[in-house]
N, C-alpha and C positions, 0 to 999 in steps of 0.2 A: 504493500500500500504506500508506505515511505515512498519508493521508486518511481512506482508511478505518478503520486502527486507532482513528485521532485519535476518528470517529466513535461505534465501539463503544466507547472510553471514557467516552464520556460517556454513553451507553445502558445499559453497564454500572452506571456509576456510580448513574442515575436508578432501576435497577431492583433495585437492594443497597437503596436509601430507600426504595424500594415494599415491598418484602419484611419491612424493620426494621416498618416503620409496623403493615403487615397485619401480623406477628406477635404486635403486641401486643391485636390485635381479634377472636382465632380463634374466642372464644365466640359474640360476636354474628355473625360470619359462619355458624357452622353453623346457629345460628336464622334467619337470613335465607336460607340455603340449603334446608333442609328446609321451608321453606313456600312458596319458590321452586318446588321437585319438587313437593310435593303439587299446591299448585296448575296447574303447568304439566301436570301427569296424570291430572285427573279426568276428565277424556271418555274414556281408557282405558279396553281390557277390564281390566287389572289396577284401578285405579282405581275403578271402579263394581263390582267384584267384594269390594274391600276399603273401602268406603264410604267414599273419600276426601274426599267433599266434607262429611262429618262432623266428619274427622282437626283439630284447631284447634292443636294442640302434640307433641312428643316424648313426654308419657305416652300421649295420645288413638293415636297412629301407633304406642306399641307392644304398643298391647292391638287394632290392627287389621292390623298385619302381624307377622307372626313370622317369628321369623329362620329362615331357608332358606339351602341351596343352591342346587346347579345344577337336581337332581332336583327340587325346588321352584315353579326354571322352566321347568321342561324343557317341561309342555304349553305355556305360553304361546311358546316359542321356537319349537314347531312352527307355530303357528299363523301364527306370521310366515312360516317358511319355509314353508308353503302358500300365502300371498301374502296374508294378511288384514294391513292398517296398522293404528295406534295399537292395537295391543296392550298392549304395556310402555312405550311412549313416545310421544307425536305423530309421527304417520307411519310412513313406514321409516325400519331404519336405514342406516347411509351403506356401513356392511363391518359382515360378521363376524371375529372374532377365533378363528382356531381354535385350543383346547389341547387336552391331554387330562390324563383322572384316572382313577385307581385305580378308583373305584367307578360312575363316569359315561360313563367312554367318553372317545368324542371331545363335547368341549364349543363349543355355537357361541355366543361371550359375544358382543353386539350394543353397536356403536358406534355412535352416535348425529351427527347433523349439528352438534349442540352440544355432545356431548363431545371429539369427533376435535380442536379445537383447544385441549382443556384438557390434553389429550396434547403436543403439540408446545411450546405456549408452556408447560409443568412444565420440560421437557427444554429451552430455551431459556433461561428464567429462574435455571435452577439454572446453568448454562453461564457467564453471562454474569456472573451474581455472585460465580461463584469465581474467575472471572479476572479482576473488577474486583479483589477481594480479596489476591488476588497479586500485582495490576499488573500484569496480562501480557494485554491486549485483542490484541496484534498473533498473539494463538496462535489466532485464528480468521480468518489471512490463509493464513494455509499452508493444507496439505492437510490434510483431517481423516479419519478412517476408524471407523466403527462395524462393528465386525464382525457380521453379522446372520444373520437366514436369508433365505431367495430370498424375493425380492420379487413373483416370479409370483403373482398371485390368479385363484381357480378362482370361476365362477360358482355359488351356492348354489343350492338349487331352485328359491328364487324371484326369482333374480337378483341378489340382495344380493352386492357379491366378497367374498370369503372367503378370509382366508390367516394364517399367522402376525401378533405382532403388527408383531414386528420388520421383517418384510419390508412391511406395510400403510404401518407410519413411513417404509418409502423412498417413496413415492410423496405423502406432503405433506412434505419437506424444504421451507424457505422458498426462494425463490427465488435470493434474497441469496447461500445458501450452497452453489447446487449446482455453482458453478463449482471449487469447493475440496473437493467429495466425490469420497472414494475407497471400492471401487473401480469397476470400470466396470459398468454396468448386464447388462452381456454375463456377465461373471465374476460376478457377485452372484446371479446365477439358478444356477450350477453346484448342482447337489444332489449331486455326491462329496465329501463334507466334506475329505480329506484333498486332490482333485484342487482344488478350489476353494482352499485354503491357499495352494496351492504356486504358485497362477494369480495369487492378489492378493498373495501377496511378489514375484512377476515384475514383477507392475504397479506397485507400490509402492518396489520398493528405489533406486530413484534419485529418487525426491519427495523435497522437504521437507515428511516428515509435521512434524506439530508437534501436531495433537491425537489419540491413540489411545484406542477406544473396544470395550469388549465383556466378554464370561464372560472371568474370569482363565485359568482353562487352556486356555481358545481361544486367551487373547490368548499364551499362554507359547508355544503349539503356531506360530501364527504369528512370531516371537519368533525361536523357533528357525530357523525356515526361512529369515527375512530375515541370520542371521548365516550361515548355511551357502551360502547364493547370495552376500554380499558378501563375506565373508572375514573381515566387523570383530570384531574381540573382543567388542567393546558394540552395543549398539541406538543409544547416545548417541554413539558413533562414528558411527553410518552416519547418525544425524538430531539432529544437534546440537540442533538448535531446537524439538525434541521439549518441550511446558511443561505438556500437559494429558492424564493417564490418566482416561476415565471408568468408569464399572463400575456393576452392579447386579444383582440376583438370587441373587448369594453374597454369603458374609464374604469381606471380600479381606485380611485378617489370617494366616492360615495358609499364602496364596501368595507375600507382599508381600516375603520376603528372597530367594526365586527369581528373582522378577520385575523386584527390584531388582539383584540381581547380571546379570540379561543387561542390564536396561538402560545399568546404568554407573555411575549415578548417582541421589539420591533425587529422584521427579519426582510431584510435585504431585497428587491423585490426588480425584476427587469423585464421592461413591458417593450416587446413584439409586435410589428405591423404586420404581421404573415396574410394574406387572400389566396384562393385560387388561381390567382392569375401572373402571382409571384411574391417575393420576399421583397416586401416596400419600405420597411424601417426598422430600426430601434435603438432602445436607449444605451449610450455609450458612456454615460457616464453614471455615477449612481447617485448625485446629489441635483441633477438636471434634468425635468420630464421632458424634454426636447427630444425629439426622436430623430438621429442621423438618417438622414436619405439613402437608400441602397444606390446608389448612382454608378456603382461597375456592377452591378450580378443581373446582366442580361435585360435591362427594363430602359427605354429611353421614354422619358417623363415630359408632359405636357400640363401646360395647367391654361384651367380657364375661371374668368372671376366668376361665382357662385349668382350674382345679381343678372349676369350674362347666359347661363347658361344654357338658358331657354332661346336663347336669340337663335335665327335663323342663321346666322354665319358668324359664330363668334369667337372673338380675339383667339389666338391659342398662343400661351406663352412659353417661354425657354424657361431652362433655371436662371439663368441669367438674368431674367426678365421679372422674376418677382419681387413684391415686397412684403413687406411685416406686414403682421395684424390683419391681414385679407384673407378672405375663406374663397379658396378656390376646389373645383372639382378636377377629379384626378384622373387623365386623360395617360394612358397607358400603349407604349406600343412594343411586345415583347418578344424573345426566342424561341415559343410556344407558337407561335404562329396569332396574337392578335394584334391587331392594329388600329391604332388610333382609338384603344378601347377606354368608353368610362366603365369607368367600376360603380361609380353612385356612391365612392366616399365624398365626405369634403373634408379639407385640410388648412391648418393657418398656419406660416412661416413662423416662427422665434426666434429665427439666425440665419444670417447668412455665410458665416463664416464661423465655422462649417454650417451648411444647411441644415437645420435642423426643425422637426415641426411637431405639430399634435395633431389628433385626429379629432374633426370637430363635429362632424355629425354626419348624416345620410343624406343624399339628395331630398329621396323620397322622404325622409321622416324629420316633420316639421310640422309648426303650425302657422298659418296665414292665414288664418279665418275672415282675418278685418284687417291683412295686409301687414302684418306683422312681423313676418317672418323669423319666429325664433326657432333655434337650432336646438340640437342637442349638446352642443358645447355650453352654453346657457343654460340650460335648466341643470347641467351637472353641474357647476360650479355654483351656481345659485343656490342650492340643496346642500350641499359641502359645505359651504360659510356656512346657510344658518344651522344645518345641525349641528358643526361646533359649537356655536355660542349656547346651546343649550343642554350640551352633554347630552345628546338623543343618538340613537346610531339606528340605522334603518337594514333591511332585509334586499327590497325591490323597488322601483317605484316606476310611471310612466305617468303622461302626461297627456291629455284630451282637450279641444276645444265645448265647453256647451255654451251651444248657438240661441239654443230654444229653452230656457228653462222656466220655470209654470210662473216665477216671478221675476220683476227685480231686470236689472242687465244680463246680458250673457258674459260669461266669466272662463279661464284656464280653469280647470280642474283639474287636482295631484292625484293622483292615487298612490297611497305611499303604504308598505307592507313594515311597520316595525321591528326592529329588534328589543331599541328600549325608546318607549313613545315618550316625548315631549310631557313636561309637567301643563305645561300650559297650551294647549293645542292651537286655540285663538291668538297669542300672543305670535308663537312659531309661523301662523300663516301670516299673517303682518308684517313680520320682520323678513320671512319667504318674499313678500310681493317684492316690498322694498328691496332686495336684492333681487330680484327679475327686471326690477327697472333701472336698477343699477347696468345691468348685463345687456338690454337693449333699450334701447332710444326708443324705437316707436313701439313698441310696448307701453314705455312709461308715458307715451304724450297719449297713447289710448285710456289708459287709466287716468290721466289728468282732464281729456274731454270727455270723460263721462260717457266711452263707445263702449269699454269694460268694466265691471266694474271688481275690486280685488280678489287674489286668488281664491281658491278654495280648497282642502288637504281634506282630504275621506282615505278615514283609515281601512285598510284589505284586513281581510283576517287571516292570522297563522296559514301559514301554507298556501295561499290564496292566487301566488301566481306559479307557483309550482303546479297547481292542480290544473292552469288555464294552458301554459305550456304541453302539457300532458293532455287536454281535450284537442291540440292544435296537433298531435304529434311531433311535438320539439323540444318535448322533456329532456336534459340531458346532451351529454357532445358538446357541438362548439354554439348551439344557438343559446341566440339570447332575449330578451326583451324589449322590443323597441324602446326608444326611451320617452318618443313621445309622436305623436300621428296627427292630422289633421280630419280625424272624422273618431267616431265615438263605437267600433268597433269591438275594441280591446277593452274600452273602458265598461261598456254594455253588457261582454261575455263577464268581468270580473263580478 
């Protein structure tokens, strides 16, 4: 164990240098990357359909592809799945990734033979450098556990496997590390989300975990169960040598005094941009939530501002080209074969040097009822302040417009799932609004002309988005909770 820590220290070490150096080169990497893809896809049908061997720069490529989504690609992905190669990329590709969307369906995004390890070594490299960061290399000698979904893959029509992405990632784990992964191949395929918990804290509670990974209220959900089969008051009771939380896909801001109360103590915590469509960021340092830009692992980055994005022909910008404090949507074009893809994140810069950003909400999930337009960046940070100031720590929460209510003005409504409720519930929603208008402008001048009138918090009961999860089929794995919608769906079912 000595050895090999000794080892990853210095691996670590060398790939914290790797990381410093590329960050300071992210321009000329996206240039040498976008001519990388062109080039590498011009005998494509996408390719010869969009006159790539034309394309010679970033203006040439954005007056010849335009920005799409999945419905975009959707003919070309069939084409694959009928069994035609080099469509979107040289060849096939290695898996599909399956998700699904609002307006798409189920989505089959294609991983590529050359992007599947810009996937592994993102998740790697960002690993390796926060715990060089910490001093703590000997936390990849214990047991380590990503909580995921089943690793089963189903064959696609035309043989490509097909599954989540999370379950795809268990099956290129390095070799190195599969001696230390939990849990077992048998229990990881469990599809009862609640029967699969209860199976990997069985298998788990006498390891020494030392790295825990996954969605926050997965991981709380597990959490729970390991203290309820041990007896320990803390998580840091039963795994002392616990040194590495990972996370990605939510804010882990709004869960992190829960989370820290079962664990015991404050433990180290390094948040991941990972999607389907590639490894998009993360945190490089451990006192900074700024998330480093992937800008070499195969992904040339476009951004457009968030207020534009609906326009018919809008701006597309460079890295180059952005600035602070702006929420742009994240226009992707990668070695998997997609182009000029939105994803439907949105994101806000906090650095330029190095590039550095957050993740600030969904395209689709917002509210704009009365022209509003607040994010999910917003209502997380808004909810974070005031549950500090009252020593309250919460479970879930999401957020709905009502338009029509039997009195009074139409109002935001929270839906907020406790862990320890507010002494003063009335008081928390006041100090709530006022920090909602702190976070947006035309919010607060709607509540000041009397078009809104202040919040509203309706407390869920115990378990209460767990069980709506679970009527959705999306108990469990990598989904999660909207954090807030523009129609009253989510809020109806609770």
């Amino acid at each position: 164990m000595a050895f090999k820590a000794s080892v990853l220290k210095l691996v670590g070490r060398h790939i914290s240098n790797r990381i410093k150096k590329q960050s300071t080169q992210a321009v000329a990497h996206q240039d040498r990357t976008l001519k990388h893809l062109i080039s590498k896809a011009q005998n494509t049908a996408f390719g010869s359909d969009h006159n790539f061997k034309d394309i010679t720069d970033q203006n040439s490529y954005a007056k010849s592809v335009p920005v799409t989504d999945y419905e975009g690609h959707r003919r070309y992905v069939d084409q694959i799945l009928a069994g035609k190669s080099d469509v979107l990329w040289p060849g096939m590709p290695k898996y599909f990734a399956k998700t699904s969307g609002t307006t798409s369906g189920v989505k089959y995004i294609p991983i590529s033979q050359e992007s599947m390890p810009y996937h592994i070594q993102g998740a790697r490299n960002a690993t390796l450098n926060m715990l060089n960061k910490i001093k703590k290399p000997e936390v990849l000698t214990g047991k380590l556990i990503f909580i995921s979904g089943s690793p089963i893959l189903q064959p696609s029509e035309c043989g490509v496997p097909l599954g989540r992405l999370s379950g795809i990632v268990n099956h290129e784990i390095p070799t190195w590390l599969q001696g230390n992964q939990m849990p077992s191949y048998k229990t990881n395929c469990i599809d009862d989300w609640e029967v699969k918990v209860d199976k990997i804290a069985r298998e788990t509670v006498d390891k020494n975990m030392t790295l825990i990974g996954g969605i926050p209220p997965w991981v709380q959900m597990y959490y729970e169960r390991l203290l309820t089969l041990s007896g320990k008051a803390t998580i840091s009771d039963l795994f002392p040598d616990f040194g590495l939380f990972v996370y990605g896909g939510v804010n882990y801001e709004p869960y992190r005094e829960t989370l820290n109360q079962l664990v015991g103590k404050s433990v180290t915590s390094l948040e991941t941009y990972p999607a389907s469509e590639g490894f998009i960021a993360f945190q490089d340092e451990p006192d900074n939530p700024g998330l480093l830009l992937n800008t070499n692992g195969g992904i040339y980055f476009e951004f457009i501002e968030l207020s534009k994005v609906f326009d018919e022909s809008p701006e597309r910008l460079t890295l180059i080209e952005i600035e602070l404090g702006v929420d742009y949507a994240v226009i992707m074009t990668t070695n998997a074969g997609l182009w000029s893809y939105n994803i439907g994140d949105t994101v806000r810069f906090v650095s330029k040097d190095p590039y550095r950003l957050i993740v600030s909400g969904r395209i689709k999930h917002y509210i704009s009822a009365f022209g509003e337009h607040v994010i999910g960046k917003e209502v997380e940070q808004a909810i974070v302040n005031t549950v500090s100031r009252f020593k309250a720590s919460l479970t879930e929460f999401t957020v709905a417009p009502q338009v029509n209510p039997d009195s009074g003005l139409p109002y935001h409504e929270w839906f907020v799932e406790w862990d320890v409720e507010p002494k003063d519930l009335e008081k928390f929603s006041n100090e709530l609004d006022v920090a909602m208008q702190e976070q947006n402008i035309y919010y607060k001048d709607l509540i000041k002309d009397k078009v809104l009138r202040p919040l509203v918090v309706t407390s869920v009961e115990n378990d209460g988005f767990r069980r709506y999860m679970e009527t959705q089929g999306k108990l469990g794995g990598q989904n999660k909770v909207p954090r807030l919608s523009n129609d009253r769906k989510i809020a109806d079912a609770l």
